[in-house]
C-alpha positions as MATLAB code, in Angstrom:
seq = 'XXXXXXXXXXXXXXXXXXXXXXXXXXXXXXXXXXXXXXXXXXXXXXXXXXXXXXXXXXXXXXXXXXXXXXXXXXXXXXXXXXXXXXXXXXXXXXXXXXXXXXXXXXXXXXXXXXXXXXXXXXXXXXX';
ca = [
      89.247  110.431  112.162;
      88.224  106.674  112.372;
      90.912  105.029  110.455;
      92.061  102.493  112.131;
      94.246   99.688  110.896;
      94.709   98.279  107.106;
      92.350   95.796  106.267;
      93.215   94.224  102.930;
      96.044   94.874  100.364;
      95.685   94.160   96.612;
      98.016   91.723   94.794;
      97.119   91.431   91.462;
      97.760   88.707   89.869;
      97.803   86.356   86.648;
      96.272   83.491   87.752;
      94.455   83.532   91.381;
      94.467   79.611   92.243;
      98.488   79.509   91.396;
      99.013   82.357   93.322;
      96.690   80.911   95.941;
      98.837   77.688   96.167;
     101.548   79.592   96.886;
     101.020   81.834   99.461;
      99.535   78.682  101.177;
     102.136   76.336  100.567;
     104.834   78.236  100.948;
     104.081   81.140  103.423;
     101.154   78.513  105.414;
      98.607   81.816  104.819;
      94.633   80.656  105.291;
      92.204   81.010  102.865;
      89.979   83.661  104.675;
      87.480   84.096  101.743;
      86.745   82.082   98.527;
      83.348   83.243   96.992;
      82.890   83.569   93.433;
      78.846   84.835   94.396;
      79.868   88.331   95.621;
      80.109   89.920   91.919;
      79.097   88.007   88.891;
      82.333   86.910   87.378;
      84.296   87.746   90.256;
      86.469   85.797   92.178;
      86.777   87.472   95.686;
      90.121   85.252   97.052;
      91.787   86.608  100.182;
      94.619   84.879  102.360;
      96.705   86.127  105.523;
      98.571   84.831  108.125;
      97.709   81.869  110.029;
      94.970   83.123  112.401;
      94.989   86.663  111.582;
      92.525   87.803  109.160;
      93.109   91.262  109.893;
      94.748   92.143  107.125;
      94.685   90.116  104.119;
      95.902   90.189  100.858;
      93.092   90.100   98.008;
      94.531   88.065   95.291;
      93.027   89.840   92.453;
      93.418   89.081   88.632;
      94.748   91.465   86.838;
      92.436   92.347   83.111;
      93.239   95.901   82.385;
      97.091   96.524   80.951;
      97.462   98.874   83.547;
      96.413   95.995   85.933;
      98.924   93.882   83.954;
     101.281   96.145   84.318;
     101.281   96.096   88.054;
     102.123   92.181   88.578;
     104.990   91.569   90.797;
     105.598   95.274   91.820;
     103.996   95.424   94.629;
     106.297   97.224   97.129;
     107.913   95.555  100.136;
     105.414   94.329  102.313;
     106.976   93.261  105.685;
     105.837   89.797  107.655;
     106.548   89.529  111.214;
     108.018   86.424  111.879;
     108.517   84.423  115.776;
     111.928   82.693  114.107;
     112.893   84.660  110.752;
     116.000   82.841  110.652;
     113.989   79.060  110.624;
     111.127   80.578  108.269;
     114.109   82.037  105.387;
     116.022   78.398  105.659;
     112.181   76.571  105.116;
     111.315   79.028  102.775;
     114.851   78.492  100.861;
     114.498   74.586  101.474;
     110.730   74.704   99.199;
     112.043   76.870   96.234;
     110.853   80.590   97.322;
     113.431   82.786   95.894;
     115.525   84.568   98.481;
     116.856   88.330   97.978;
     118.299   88.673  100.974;
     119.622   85.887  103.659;
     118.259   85.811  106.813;
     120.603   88.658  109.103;
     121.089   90.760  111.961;
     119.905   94.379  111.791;
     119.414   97.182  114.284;
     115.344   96.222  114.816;
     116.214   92.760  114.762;
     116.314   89.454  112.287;
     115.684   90.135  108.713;
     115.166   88.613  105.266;
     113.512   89.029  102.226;
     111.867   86.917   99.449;
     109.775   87.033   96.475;
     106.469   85.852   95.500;
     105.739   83.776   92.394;
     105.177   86.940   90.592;
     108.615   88.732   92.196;
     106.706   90.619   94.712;
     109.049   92.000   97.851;
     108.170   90.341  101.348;
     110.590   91.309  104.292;
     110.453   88.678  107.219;
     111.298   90.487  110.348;
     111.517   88.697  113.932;
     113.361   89.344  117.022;
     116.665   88.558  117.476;
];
């Protein structure tokens, strides 16, 4: 088999510039593709972590109720973070709703957040 990494995950979303914002004000994601050209009517929006395109997350609108149905539950998506403990008090400091407080575990430092939408994100770093 030839799989062999995860190259984009779906978000959908209500509205794709708010949820752009977000991700790149709060989480400092790049915009890694904006092109409205690639299907008529459709907005192809992707962000990911600073300098690492290789997996983003497609922003997508939702339209469908089933679609609908699927904004902000998402399961826990975890972010690898060089200082969890400085990202969760930055992230607190801006608004981003925090589930869990920055702590010690077993594989490290870990907290988790939610997106605009109530989406799970786990920051993990090293202790």
């Amino acid at each position: 088999m030839t799989i062999n990494r995860v190259s984009h995950i779906t978000v959908y979303v209500e509205d794709q510039q708010a949820a752009c914002d977000w991700y790149v004000n709060n989480l400092d994601f790049d915009i890694v593709m904006d092109n409205s050209a690639v299907l008529p009517g459709m907005r192809w929006l992707t962000v990911s972590p600073k300098n690492n395109p290789d997996t983003q997350l497609v922003l997508h609108p939702a339209h469908s109720s089933d679609e609908k149905s699927r904004i902000g539950k998402n399961l826990m998506t975890v972010l690898s973070s060089d200082d969890c403990k400085a990202d969760m008090k930055k992230l607190e400091a801006s608004g981003v709703e925090i589930v869990d407080a920055a702590s010690e575990v077993p594989w490290g430092i870990s907290g988790i957040i939610r997106d605009l939408y109530g989406n799970p994100y786990n920051l993990v770093g090293p202790k």
